[in-house]
C-alpha positions as CSV (number, residue, x, y, z in Angstrom):
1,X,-33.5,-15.4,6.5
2,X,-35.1,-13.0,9.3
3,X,-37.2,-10.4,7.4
4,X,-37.6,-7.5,9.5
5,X,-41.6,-5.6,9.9
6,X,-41.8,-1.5,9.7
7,X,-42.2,-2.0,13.6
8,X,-38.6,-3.5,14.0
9,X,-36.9,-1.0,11.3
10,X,-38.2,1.8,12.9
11,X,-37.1,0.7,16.4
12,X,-33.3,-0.1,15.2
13,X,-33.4,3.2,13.2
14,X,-34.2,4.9,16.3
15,X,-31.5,2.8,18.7
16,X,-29.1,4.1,16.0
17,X,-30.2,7.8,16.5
18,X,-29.8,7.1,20.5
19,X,-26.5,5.7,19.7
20,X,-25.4,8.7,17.8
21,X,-26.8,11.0,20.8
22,X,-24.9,8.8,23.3
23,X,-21.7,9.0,21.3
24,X,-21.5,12.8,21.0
25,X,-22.7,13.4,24.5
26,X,-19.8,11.1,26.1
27,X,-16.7,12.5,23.6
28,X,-18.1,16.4,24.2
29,X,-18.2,15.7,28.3
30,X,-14.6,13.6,28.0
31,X,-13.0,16.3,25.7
32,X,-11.6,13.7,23.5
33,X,-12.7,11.0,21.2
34,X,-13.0,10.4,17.4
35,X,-17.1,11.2,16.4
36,X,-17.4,11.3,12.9
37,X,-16.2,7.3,12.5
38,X,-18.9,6.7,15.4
39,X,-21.6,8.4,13.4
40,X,-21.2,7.0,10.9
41,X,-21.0,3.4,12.1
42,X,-24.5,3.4,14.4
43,X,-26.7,1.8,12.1
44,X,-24.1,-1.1,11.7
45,X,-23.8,-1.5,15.3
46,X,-27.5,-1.4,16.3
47,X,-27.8,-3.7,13.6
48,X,-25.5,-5.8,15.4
49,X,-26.2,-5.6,19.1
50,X,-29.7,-5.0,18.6
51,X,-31.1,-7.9,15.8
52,X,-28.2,-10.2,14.8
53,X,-25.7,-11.1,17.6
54,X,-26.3,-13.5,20.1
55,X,-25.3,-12.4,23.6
56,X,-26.5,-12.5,27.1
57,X,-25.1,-9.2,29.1
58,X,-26.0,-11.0,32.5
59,X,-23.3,-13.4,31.4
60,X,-20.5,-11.3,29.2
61,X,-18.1,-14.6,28.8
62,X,-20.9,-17.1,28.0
63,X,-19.4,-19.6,26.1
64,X,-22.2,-19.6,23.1
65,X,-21.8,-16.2,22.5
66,X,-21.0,-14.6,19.3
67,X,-17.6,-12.6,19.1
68,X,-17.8,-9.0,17.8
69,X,-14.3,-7.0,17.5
70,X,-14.2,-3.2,16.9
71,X,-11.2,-3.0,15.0
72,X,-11.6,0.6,14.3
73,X,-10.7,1.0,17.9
74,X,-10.8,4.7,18.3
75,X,-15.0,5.0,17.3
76,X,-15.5,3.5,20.7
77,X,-18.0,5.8,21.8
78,X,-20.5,4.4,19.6
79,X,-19.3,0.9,21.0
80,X,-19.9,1.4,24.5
81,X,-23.2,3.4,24.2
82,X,-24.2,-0.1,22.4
83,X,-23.2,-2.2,25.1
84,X,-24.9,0.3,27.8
85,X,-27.8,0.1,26.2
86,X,-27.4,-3.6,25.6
87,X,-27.4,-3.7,29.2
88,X,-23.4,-4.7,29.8
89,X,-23.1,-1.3,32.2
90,X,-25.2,1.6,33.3
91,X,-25.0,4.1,31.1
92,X,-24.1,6.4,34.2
93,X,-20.8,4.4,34.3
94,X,-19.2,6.0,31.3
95,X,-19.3,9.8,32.7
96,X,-15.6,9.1,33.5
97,X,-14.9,7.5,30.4
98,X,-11.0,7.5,29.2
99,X,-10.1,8.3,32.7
100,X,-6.7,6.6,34.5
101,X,-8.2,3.6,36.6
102,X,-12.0,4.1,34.4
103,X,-12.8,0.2,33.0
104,X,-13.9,2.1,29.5
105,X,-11.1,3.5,28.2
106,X,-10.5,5.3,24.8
107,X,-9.8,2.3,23.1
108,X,-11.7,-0.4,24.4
109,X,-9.9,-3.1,26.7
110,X,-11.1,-6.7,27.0
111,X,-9.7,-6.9,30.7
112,X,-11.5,-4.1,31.6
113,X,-14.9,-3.7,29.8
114,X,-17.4,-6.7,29.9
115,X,-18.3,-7.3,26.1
116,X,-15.3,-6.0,24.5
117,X,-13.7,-9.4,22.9
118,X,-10.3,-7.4,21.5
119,X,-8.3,-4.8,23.3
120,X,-7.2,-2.3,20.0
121,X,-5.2,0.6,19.8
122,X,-3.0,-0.2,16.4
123,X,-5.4,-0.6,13.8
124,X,-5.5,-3.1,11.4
125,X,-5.5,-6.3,13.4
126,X,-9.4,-6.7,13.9
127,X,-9.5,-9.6,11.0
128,X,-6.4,-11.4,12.1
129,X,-7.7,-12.1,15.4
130,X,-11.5,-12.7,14.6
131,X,-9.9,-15.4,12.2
132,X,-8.5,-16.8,15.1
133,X,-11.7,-17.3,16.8
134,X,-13.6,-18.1,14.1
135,X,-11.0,-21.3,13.9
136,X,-11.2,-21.6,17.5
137,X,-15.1,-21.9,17.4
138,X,-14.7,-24.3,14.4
139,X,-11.9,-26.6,16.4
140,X,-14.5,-26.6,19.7
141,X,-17.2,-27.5,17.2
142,X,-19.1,-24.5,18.4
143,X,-22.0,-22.3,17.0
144,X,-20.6,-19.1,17.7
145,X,-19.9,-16.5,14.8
146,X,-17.5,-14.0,14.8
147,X,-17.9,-10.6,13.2
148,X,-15.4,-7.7,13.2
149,X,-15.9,-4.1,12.3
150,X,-13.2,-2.2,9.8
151,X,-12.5,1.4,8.9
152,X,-11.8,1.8,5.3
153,X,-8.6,3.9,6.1
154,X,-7.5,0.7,8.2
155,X,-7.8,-1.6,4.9
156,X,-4.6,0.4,3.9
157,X,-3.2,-1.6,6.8
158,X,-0.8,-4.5,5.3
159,X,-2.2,-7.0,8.2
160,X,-5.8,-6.9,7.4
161,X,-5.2,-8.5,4.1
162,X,-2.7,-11.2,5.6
163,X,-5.5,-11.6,8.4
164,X,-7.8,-11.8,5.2
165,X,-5.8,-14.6,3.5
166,X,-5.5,-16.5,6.5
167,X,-9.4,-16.5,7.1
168,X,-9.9,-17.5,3.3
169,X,-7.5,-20.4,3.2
170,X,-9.3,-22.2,6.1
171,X,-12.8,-21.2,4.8
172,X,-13.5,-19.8,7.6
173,X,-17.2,-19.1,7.1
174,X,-18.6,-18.4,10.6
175,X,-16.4,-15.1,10.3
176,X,-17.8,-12.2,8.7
177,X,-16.3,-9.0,8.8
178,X,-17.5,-4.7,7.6
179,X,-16.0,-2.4,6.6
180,X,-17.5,1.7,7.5
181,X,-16.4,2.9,4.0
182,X,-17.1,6.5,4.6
183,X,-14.2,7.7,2.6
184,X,-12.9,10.1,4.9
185,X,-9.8,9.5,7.4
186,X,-7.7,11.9,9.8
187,X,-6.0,13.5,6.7
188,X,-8.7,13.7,4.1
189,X,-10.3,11.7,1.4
190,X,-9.4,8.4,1.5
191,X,-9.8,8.1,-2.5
192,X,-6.9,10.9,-2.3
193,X,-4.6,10.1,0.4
194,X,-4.2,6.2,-0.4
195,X,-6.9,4.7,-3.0
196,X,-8.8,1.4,-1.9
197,X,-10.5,1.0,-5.0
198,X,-10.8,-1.8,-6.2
199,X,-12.1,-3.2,-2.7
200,X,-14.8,-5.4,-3.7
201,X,-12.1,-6.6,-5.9
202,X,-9.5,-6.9,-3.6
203,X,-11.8,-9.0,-1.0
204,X,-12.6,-11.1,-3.3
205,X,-9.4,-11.5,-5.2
206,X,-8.2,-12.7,-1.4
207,X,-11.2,-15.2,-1.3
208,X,-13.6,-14.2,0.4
209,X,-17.7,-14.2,-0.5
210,X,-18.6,-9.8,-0.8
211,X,-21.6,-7.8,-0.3
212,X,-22.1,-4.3,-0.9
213,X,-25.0,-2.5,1.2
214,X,-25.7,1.2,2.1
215,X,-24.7,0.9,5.9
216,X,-27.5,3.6,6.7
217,X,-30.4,1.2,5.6
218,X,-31.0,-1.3,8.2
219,X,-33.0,-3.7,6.2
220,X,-29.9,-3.7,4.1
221,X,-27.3,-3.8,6.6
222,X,-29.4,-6.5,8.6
223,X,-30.4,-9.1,5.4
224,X,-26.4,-8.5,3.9
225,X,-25.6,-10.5,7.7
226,X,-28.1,-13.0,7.6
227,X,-26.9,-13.5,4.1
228,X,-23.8,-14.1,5.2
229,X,-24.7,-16.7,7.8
230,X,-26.1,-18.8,4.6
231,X,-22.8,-19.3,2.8
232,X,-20.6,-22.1,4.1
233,X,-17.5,-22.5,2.1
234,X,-15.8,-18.8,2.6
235,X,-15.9,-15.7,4.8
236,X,-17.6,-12.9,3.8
237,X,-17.3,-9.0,3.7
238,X,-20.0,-6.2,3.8
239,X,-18.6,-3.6,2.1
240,X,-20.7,-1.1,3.7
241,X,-21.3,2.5,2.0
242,X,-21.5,5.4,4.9
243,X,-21.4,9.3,5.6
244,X,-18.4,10.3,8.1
245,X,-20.3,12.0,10.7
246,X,-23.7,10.9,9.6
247,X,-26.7,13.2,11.2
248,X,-25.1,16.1,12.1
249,X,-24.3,18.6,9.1
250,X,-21.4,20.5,9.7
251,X,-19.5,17.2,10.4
252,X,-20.3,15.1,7.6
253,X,-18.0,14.0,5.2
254,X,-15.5,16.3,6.9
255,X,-12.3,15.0,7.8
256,X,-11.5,17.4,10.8
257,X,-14.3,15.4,12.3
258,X,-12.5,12.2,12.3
259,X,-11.1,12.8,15.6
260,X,-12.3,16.6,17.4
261,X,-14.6,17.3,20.0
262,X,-17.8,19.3,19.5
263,X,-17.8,22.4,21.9
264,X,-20.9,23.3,23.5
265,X,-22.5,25.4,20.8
266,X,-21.6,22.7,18.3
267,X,-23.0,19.7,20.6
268,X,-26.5,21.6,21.2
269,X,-26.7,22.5,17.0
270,X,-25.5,18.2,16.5
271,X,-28.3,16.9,19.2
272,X,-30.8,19.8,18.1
273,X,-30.7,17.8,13.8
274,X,-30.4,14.4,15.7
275,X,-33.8,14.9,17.3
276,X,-32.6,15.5,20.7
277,X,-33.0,18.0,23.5
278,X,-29.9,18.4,25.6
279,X,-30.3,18.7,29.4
280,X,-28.3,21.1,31.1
């Protein structure tokens, strides 16, 4: 298992901060997007594109590659400041993000954005198809892993758990899947407006190997996937405990935040507790 130094920590926490920055800089200068599911998910995805998956930008469809699907669709800010950073596109390329004819649009499209595996836009179907590669990389007799991201108010969706079921009863271990259980959704509280609990319980009732991490820690967030990479006979889930709108105060935990845009006055006081300076 990869045991990360202070040095490495510090630099994922602060590609997670610059991932937070990027997010709410792009939805505030597109006038639409969804920020609190994006802040909330950063340290998951630098964890991700930054220290576990294997990818080469230069070569988005290399065959070897590991498969990562945003099923949570609408946080794909946080996704494509990831893969600008990662080096899939110049950052400079998303200034007309969401735009008619724009290769990045508001929910990401694999026919149009290198890196993005799925194209989403009705949630719930992220497991279902990483499944499907994850049985497609085990039929090749490939290396590749898949991994697939999850909102908790999308685990109310019927067709995660039949993706879930499917993915247990072929063992599929190469596929690990997270959910950003930040409790909050477009309409409130999640623990209010449809109860998940209990989810551990539910995963594993479906078959399927579970891990509980705070998804702010990367040490945790990182040694929960290599974990995962060590079990062989079922998938597994990081059940991943988050903020909504993690970093910036007036939008955390807040469920108006789940899909507004920060005016400007808002975007300087979110950049100002992020650490940032905005230009302009």
């Amino acid at each position: 298992m990869k045991t990360l130094t202070p040095e490495e920590i510090g630099r994922l926490e602060e590609t997670a901060r610059l991932l937070r920055v990027d997010s709410l800089r792009l939805i505030h200068r597109r006038g639409a997007g969804h920020p609190g599911g994006a802040l909330s998910a950063a340290e998951i995805i630098a964890a991700l594109y930054f220290c576990i998956l294997r990818l080469d930008p230069a070569r988005p469809d290399w065959p070897e590659r590991d498969r990562f699907i945003l099923s949570k669709g609408h946080a794909s800010a946080v996704l494509y400041a990831a893969l600008a950073r990662r080096g899939f596109f110049d950052l400079a390329e998303l200034d007309n993000w969401g735009e008619v004819d724009c290769p990045h649009q508001g929910h990401p499209d694999r026919f149009k954005t290198p890196g993005v595996e799925m194209t989403s836009g009705i949630l719930g179907h992220g497991v279902a198809v990483g499944a499907g590669l994850a049985l497609a990389a085990r039929l090749r007799k490939a290396a590749w892993r898949s991994y697939v991201l999850l909102g908790d108010g999308e685990c109310q969706a019927g067709i995660v758990w039949e993706g879930a079921a499917a993915a247990a009863k072929y063992r599929l271990a190469n596929l690990t899947a997270l959910v950003d259980y930040n409790d909050v959704q477009l309409d409130g509280p999640v623990h209010e407006v449809m109860p998940l609990e209990p989810l551990a319980g539910k995963w594993r009732a479906a078959g399927w190997q579970v891990l509980e991490v705070n998804g702010h820690n990367i040490r945790q967030v990182v040694e929960g996937l290599e974990t995962a990479r060590e079990i062989h006979d079922r998938p597994t889930v990081l059940i991943c405990h988050t903020t909504k709108g993690k970093g910036v105060s007036y939008m955390e935990n807040q469920s108006y935040w789940h899909g507004n845009v920060p005016n400007a006055e808002q975007l300087r006081q979110a950049l100002a507790e992020l650490g940032e300076v905005q230009n302009g």
